[in-house]
N, C-alpha and C positions, 0 to 999 in steps of 0.2 A: 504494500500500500504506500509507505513511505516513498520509493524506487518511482512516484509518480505525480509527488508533490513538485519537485523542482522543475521538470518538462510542463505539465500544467499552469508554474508560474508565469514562465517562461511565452507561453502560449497567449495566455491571458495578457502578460504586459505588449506585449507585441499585437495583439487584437487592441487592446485599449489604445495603444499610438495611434494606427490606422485608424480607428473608427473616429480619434481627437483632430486628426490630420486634416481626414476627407471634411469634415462638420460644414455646412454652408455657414461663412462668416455673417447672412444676414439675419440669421434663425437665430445663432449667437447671440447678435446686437441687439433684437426683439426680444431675447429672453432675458439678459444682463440689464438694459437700460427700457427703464418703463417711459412710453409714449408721454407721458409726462416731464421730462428731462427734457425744457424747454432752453436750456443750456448750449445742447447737442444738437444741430440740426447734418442729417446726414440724407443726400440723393440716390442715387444709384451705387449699391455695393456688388460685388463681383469678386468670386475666390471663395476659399475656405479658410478654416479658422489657420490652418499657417502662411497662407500666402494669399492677401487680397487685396483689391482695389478701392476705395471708397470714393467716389466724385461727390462734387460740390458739397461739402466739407465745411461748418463753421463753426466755433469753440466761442460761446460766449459773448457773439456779436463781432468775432476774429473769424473774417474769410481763411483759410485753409486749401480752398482750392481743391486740387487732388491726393489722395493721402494713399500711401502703402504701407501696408500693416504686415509685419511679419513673425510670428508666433513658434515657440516651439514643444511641440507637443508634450515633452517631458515637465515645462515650466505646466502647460495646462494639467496632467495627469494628478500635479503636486498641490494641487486645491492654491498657488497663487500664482494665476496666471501672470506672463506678462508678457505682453507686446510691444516689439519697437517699431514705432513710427516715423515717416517720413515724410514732408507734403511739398509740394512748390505749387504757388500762383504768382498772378502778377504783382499779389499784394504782400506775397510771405513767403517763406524757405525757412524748413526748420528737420529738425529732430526731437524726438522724444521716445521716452519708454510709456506706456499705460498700463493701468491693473485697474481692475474693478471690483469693489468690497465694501459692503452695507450700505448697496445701495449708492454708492458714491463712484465719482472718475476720477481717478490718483492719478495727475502725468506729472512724473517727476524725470530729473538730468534734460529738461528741456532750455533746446539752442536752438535761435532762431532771428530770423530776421524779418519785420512786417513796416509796411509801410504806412504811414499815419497822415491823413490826407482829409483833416477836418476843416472847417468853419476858418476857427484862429491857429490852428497845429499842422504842420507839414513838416514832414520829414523822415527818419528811419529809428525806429524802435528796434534796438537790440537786447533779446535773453539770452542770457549763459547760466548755463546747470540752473535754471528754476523749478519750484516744485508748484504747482496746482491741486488745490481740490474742489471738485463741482458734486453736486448738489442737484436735487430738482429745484430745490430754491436759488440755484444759480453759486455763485464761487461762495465757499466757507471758510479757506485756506490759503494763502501762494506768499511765497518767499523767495528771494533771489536777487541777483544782480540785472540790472536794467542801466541801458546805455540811450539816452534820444540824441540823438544827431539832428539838427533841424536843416530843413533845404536852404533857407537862408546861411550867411556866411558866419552866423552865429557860435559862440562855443558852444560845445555838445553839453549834455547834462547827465551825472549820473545817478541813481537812484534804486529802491527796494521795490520788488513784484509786492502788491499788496491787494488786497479784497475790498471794496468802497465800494456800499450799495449791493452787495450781491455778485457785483463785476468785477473783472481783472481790470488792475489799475497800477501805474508807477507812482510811488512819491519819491520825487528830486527834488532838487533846487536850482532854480533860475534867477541868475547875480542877487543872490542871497536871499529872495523869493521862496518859500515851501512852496509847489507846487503839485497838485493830484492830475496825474494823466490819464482821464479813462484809456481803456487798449480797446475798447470796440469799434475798430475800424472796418467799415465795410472795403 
């Protein structure tokens, strides 16, 4: 009986891979993130839970563009998944890892670059290693380094990823000004 246990393990891990592999990543994101997660808006997805596509993409009120998600099965097997992320548009370029847990979107080691093209603000918003947490009620968490570069010939400003209002937000200083940057650039 014993002489049957390890082959059987064996079998079993190796069917749980493939079956984590093949999973449609849309069936995933329908079961992980409730229609409610007004946060998240996601278009067209495409792929499986290791390898997929997600179009038109926005985090928060942050266009995202097109995003590649790429997952490995052993990380899902182990009850904390993580996937790392990648997205280019014409408004952003980035990286990130994600994990999802009670309920929430953990994207943390996020680098990236987004373009900030408001009213009174123009210019380039830089993260490096940021953390995020969203919420249905919108961001509850983020921390990190934030760099704005403005299009004018101005000096750059730097500052903390912060949560104001529910949304990602920078606070810097501008020639000695505190300033709150919403990040929801369309």
């Amino acid at each position: 009986m014993k002489k049957w246990i390890g082959p059987t393990s064996i079998f079993l891990g190796v069917f749980l891979c493939v079956i984590a592999a093949a999973f449609p990543m849309r069936l995933a994101l329908d079961m992980a993130l409730p229609q409610s997660f007004s946060s998240l808006s996601i278009g067209r997805v495409d792929g499986t839970l290791w390898s997929a596509t997600l179009r038109d993409v926005s985090l928060d009120g942050v266009n995202l563009g097109t995003v590649q998600a790429r997952s490995n099965p052993l990380n899902i097997l182990s009850g904390a998944p993580l996937t790392r992320l990648s997205w280019q548009s014409k408004a952003s370029t980035g990286t990130s890892a994600a994990s999802h847990r009670a309920g929430r979107l953990v994207l943390s080691d996020v680098s990236g670059r987004f373009v900030a093209n408001g009213p009174s603000v123009q210019g380039i918003v830089a993260l490096d290693n940021a953390v995020a947490e969203i919420s249905q009620q919108g961001c509850i968490d983020a921390r990190g380094a934030v760099t704005f570069t403005p299009s004018s010939n101005r000096e750059s400003a730097k500052g903390q990823l912060v949560c104001e209002n529910g949304s990602l937000a920078a606070q810097m200083v501008f020639n000695g000004v505190p300033v709150t940057l919403p990040l929801a650039v369309q």
